[in-house]
C-alpha atoms as one frame of an Amber mdcrd trajectory, in Angstrom:
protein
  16.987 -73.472  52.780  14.541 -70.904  53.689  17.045 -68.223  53.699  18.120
 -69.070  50.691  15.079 -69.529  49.125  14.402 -65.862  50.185  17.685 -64.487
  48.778  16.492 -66.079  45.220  13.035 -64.319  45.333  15.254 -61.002  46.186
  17.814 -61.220  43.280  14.644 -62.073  41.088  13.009 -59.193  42.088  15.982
 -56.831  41.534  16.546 -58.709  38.244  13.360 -57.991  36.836  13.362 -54.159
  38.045  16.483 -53.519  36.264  14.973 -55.064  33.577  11.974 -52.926  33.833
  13.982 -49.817  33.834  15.955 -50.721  31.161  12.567 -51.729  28.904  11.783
 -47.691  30.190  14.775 -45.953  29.072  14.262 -48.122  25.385  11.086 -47.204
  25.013  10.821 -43.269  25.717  12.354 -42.376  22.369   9.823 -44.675  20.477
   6.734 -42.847  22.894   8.297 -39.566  21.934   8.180 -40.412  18.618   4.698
 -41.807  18.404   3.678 -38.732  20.389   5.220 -36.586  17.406   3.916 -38.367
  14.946   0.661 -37.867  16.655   0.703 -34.374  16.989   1.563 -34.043  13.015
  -1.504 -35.674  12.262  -3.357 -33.900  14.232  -1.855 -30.717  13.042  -2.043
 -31.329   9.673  -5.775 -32.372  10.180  -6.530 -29.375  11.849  -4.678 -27.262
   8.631  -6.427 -29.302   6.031 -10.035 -28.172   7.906  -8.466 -24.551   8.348
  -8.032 -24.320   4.449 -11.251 -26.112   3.708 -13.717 -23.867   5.655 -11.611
 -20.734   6.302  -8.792 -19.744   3.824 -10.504 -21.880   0.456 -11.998 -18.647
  -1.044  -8.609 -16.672  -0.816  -6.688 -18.816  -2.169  -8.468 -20.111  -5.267
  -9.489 -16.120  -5.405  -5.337 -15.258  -5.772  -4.854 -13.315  -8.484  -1.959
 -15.474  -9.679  -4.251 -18.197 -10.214  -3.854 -19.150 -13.900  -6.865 -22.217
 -13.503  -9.830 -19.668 -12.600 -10.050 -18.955 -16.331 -11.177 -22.159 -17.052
 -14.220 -20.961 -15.086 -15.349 -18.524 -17.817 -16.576 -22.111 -19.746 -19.544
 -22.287 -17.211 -19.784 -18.290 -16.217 -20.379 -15.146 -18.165 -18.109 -12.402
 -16.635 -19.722 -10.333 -13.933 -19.680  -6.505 -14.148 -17.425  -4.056 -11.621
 -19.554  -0.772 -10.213 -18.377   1.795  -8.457 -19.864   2.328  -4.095 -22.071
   4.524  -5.577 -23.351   1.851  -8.415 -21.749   3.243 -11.227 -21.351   0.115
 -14.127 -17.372   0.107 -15.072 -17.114  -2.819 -16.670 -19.833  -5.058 -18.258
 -20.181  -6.907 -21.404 -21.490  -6.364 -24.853 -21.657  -9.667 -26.194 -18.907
 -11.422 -26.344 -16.737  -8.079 -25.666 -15.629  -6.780 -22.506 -17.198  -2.954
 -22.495 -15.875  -0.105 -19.972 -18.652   2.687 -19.704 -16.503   5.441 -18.894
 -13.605   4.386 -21.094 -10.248   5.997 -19.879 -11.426   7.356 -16.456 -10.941
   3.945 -14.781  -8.140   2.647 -17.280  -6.340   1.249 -14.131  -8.700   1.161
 -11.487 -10.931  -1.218 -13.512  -8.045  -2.656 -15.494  -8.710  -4.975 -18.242
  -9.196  -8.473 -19.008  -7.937  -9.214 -22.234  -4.302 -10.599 -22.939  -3.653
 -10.440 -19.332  -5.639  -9.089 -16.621  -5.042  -5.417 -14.440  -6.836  -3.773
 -11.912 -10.422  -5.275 -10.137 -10.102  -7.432 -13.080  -7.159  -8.751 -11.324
  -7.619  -8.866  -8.302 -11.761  -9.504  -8.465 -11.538 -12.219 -11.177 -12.724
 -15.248  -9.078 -15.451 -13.871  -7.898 -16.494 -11.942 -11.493 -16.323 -15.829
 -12.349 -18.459 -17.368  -9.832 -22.237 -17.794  -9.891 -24.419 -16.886  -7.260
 -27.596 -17.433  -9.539 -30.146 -19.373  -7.797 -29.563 -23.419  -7.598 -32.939
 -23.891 -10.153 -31.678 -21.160 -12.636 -28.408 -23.051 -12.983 -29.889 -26.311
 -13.592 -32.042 -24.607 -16.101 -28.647 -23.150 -17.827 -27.055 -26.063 -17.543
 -29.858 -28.289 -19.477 -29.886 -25.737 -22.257 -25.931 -25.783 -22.137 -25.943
 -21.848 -21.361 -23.444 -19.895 -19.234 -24.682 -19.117 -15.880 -24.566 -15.187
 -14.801 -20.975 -14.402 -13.006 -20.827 -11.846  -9.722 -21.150  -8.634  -9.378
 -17.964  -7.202  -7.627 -18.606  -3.651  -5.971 -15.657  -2.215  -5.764 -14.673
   0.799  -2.966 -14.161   3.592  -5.670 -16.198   6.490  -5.472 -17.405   7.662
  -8.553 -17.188  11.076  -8.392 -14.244  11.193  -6.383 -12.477   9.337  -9.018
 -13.428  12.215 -11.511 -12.389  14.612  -9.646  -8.979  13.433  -9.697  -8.920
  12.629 -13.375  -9.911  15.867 -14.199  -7.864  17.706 -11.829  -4.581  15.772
 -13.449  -5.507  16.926 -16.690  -2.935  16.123 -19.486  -0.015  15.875 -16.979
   1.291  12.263 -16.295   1.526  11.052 -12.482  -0.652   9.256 -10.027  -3.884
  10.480  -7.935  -4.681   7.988  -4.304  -7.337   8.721  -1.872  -7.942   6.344
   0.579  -9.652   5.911   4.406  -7.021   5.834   6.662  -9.250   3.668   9.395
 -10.321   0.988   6.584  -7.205   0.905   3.876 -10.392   1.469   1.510  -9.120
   2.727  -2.219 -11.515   5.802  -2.799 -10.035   7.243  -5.776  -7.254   5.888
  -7.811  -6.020   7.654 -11.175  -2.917   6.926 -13.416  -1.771   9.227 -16.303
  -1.219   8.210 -19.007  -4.189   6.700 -19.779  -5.770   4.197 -22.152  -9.102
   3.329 -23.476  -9.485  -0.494 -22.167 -12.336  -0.804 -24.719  -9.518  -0.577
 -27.336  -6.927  -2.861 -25.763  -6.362  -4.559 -28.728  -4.479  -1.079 -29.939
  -3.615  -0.380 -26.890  -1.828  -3.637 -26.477  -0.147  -3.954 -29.757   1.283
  -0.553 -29.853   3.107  -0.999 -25.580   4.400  -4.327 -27.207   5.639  -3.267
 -30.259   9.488  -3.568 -30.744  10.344  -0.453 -30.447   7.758   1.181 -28.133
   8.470   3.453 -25.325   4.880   3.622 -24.059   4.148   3.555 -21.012   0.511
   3.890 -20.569  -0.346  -0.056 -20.055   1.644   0.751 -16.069  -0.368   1.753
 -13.430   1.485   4.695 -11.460  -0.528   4.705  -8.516   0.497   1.684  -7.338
   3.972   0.542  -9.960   5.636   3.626 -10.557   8.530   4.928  -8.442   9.621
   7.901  -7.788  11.882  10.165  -5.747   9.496  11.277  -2.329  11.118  14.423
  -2.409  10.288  16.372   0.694   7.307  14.173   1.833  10.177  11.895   2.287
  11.037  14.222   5.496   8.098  13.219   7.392  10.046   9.906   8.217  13.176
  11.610   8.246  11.232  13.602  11.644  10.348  10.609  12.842  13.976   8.926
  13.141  15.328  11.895  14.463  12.825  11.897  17.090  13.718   8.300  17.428
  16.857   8.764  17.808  16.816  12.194  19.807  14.067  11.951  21.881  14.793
  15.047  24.370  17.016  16.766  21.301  14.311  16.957  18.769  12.219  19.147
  20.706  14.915  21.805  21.395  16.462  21.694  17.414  17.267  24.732  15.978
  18.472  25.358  12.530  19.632  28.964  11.106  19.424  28.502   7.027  20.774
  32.306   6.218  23.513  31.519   3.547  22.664  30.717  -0.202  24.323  27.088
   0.291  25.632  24.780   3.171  28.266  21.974   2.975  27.518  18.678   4.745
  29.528  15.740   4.322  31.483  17.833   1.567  28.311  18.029  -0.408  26.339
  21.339  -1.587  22.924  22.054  -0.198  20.426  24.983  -1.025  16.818  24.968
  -0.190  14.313  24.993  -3.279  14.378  28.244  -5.216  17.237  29.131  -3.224
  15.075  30.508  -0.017  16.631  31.568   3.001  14.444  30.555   5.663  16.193
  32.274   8.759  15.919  30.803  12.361  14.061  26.922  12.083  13.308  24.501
  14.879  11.596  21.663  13.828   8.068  22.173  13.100   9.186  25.338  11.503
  12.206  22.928   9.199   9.491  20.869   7.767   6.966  23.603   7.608   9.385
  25.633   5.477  10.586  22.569   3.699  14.186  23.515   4.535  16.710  21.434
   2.823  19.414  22.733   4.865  17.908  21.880   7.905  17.258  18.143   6.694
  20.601  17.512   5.473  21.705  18.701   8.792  19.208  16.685  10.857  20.305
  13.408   8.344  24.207  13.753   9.588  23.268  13.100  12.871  21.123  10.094
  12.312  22.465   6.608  12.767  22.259   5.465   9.492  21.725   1.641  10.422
  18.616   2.750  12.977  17.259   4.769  10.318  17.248   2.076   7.407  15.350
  -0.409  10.354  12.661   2.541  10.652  12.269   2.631   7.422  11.711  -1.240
   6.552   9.426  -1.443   9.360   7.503   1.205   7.022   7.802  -1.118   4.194
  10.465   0.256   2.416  12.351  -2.853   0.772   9.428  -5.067   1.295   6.123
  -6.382  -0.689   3.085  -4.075   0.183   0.761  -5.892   1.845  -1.944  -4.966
  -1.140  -3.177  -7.786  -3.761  -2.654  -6.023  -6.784  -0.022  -5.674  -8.891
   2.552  -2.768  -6.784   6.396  -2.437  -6.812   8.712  -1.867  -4.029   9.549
   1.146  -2.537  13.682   1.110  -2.630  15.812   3.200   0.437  19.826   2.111
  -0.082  21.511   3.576   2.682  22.456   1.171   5.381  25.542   1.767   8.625
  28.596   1.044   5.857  27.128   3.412   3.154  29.297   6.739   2.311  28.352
   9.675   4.260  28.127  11.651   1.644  24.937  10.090   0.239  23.246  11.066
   3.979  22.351  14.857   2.613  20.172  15.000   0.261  18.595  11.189   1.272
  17.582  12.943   4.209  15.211  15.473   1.846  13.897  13.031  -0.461  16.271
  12.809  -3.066  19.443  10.914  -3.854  18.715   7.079  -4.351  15.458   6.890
  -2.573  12.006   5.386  -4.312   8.269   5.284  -3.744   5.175   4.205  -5.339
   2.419   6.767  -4.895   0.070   4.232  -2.709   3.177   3.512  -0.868   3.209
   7.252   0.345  -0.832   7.243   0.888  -0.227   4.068   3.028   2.785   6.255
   5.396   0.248   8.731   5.831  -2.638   6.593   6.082  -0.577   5.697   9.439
  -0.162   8.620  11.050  -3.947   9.916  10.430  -4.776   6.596  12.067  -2.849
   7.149  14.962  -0.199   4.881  14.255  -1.843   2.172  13.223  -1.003   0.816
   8.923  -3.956  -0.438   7.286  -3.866  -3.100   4.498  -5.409  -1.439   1.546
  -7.771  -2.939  -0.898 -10.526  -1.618  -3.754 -13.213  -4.483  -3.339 -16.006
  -3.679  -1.077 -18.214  -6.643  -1.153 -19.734  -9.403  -4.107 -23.257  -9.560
  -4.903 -25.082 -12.131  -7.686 -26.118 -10.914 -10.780 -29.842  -9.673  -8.825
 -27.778  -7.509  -6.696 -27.924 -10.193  -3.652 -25.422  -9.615  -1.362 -22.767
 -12.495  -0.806 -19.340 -11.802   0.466 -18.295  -8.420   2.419 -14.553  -7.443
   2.970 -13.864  -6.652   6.026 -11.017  -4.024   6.838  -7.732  -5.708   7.588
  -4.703  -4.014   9.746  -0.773  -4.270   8.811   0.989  -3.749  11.852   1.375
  -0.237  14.248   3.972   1.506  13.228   3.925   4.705  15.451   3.183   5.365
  18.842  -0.040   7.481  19.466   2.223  10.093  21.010   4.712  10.230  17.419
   1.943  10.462  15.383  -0.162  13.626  17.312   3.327  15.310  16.727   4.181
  14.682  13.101   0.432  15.610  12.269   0.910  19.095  14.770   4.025  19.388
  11.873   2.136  18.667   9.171  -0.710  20.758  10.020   1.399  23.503  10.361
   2.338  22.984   6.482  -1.052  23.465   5.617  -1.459  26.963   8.075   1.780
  28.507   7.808   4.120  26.753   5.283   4.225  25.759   1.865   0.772  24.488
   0.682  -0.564  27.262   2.853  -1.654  29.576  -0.434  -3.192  26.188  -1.498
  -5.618  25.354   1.254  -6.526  29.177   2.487  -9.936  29.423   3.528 -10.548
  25.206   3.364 -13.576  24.798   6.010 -11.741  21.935   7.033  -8.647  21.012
   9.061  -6.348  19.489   6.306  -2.547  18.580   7.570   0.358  17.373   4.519
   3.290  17.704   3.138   4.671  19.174  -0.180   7.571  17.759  -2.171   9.379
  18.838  -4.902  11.531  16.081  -6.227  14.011  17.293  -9.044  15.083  14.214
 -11.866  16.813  14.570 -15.169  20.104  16.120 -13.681  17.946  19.177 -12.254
  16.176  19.832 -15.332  12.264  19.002 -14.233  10.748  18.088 -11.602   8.101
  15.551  -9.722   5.373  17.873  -7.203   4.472  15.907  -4.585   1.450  16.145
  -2.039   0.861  14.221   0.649  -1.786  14.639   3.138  -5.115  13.809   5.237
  -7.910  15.525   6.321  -9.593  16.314   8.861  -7.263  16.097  11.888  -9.416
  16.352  14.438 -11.200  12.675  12.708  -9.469  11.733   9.829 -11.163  10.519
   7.206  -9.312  10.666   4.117  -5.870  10.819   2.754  -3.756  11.964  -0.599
  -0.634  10.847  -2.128  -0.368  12.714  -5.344   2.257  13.125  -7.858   2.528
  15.125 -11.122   5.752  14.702 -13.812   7.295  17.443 -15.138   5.228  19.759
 -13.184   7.549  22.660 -13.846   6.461  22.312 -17.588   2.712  21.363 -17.508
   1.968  24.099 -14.403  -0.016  21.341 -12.393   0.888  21.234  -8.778   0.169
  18.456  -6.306  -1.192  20.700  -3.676  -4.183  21.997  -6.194  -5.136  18.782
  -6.704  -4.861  17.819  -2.813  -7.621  20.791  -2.239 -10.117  19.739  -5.038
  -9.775  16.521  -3.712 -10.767  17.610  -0.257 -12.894  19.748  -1.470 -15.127
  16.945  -3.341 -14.948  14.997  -0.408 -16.529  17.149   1.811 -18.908  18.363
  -0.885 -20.662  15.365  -0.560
């Protein structure tokens, strides 16, 4: 009986531990769930609280927020000054006024219709109120508006005129920026308007039949062909692609033309340039030698460079921009590989675009995000937001970028903007372009550039239309650009 007895208690016990493991293997899935379910909270707790204390402001401050014009019910419109305190845009009564009229047509922008420039971009804070917490009960009692923000924006005054007057009549673009920041130090667009008479303005690039153009911003919307600035990243995938070759390259351009991929190449102005290597190709600006370098690229490699630079993609800048456009990929014809590989063919870039590439190497590699708004103050010139410089991504090694600027100083010494930059007390390095458009007829000058290379401080990107009608070159403007810079 006793044995027995004991068996029973056995078989029980068994019994009940299968049953426990069974109760185990039901349950896990229903743990793992709650555990999940858990976690979501938790994460979407901690996102909530992220949004509410650190990424509020910048997103109710997105420029493609229709709802902050409801603020200007409660707030009257703050004004936009230059670094230097220069007032761009204020009010005079009711109307928006712009001080210096068509110097900072797109810088500034406008407000009215739609919104451009640091009207853009700064409206939520040009519609928030940092008056005191007394003086906006006392405006609210008398049902008054309450003084908006002051947004002080990274433009330099007298940089800025420097560029509008060194563009003249011509149309094209003028950028200056700091390559360590991303800060917008200069930014000029031709043609021009007077913002103070939008309503003109407005009806006339609406009209039916307009073809005006004036209402774009080129700087940062129009595209163009990079022409031979374009070969600065054309260097850089061969020396991707090379790296022991690229040192040793050697080039002879001594005939009028060269056939590569059963296309026609001559250098600009037909210029023989004689025995090249590298430094000497992009120096000299030698088609020939790009068109050569380009056929032994690997076209799928090169197109992956080039979208790392952005090419393709959305700048990483809050204003209004377009995107730069490269079309070649590893199935496209050969034949398109010549002239890509100098700047033209199928190729496009905006002018801030270009500052941005260059921007990179002066800052050893490294892409900064670039942006015009230096800080907010109230209307009593109180301080209360600062921007704080903001990096894209590296794109070069240290190592690349010592060598393309060694190239591109050499431009600047030696090659073709040397007549433009003799006897510069500073160290400028760049590259000219020439980019030809209406089947050869005219033709886009290019400059890109920084100074100074020993401790870069600024960079170009400049463009002027139909510079081989209105005289202008790039390059002059590059040096009175420098030249102001260092003036002050």
């Amino acid at each position: 009986m006793k044995n027995k007895q004991n068996m029973s208690q056995a078989e029980f016990q068994a019994r009940e531990d299968k049953i426990e493991q069974v109760n185990n293997r039901l349950n896990r899935p229903i743990i793992a769930v709650a555990y999940l379910f858990g976690a979501l909270i938790i994460a979407l707790i901690a996102y909530i609280l992220h949004f509410m204390i650190v990424d509020k402001d910048e997103v109710i401050a997105n420029a493609a927020n229709s709802r902050l014009d409801s603020f200007a019910a409660d707030v009257v419109r703050g004004d936009i000054v230059t670094k230097d305190g220069k007032v761009i845009a204020t009010n005079n009564g009711d109307e928006r006024y712009y001080p210096y009229g068509d110097l900072f047509a797109h810088a500034a922008g406008f407000s009215k219709y739609t919104k451009a420039g640091i009207e853009l971009v700064g409206n939520y804070y040009l519609l928030e109120s940092h008056a005191g917490t007394a003086e906006k009960v006392f405006h609210t009692l008398r049902d008054e508006q309450n003084p908006g923000d002051t947004v002080v924006s990274t433009i330099d005054y007298d940089l800025q005129k420097t560029a509008y007057d060194a563009l003249g009549d011509a149309d094209g673009a003028v950028v200056m920026m700091a390559p360590d920041t991303g800060k917008i130090l200069a930014m000029v667009s031709k043609p021009d308007f007077d913002p103070n008479d939008i309503d003109a303005v407005w009806e006339e690039a609406n009209s039916e039949d307009s073809t005006s153009s004036v209402l774009l911003n080129r700087a940062t919307q129009g595209l163009y062909p990079p022409g031979s600035t374009f070969k600065i990243l054309t260097t850089l995938a061969f020396m991707r692609q090379h790296p022991l070759k690229f040192k040793k390259y050697h080039y002879n351009c001594s005939s009028d033309e060269q056939v590569f991929n059963s296309v026609t190449v001559h250098c600009y102005g037909n210029k023989l340039h004689g025995d090249q290597d590298l430094s000497d190709a992009l120096a000299n600006s030698c088609n020939k030698a790009y068109a050569d370098i380009g056929t032994q690229l690997n076209l799928g490699k090169w197109k992956d460079m080039l979208e790392s630079f952005l090419y393709n993609k959305d700048l990483p800048y809050t204003g209004a921009s377009a995107t730069s456009r490269f079309y070649l990929d590893k199935d496209s014809n050969s034949g398109y590989v010549p002239q890509t590989a100098f700047g033209q063919g199928d190729t496009l870039v905006t002018p801030l675009h270009n500052a941005m590439i260059v921007a990179s190497i002066a800052n050893g590699g490294l892409m900064m995000k670039p942006y015009m708004i230096d800080s907010v103050e109230n209307y009593k010139g109180k301080r209360v937001k600062k921007f704080s410089p903001s990096s894209y991504d590296t794109l070069l090694t240290s190592d690349e970028a010592e060598t393309l600027t060694k190239y591109m100083r050499k431009v600047v010494t030696d090659g073709t903007a040397a007549d433009y930059f003799a006897g510069a007390e500073y160290k400028a390095a760049g590259k000219t372009g020439t980019a030809e458009y209406a089947d050869g007829d005219h033709d886009f000058s290019w400059f890109v550039g920084f100074s100074d290379i020993d401790n870069p401080e600024v960079c170009v990107s400049i463009v002027v239309e139909e510079s081989d009608v209105n005289g202008v070159k790039a390059s002059a403007i590059a040096r009175k650009m420098f030249d102001e810079y260092y003036k002050q």
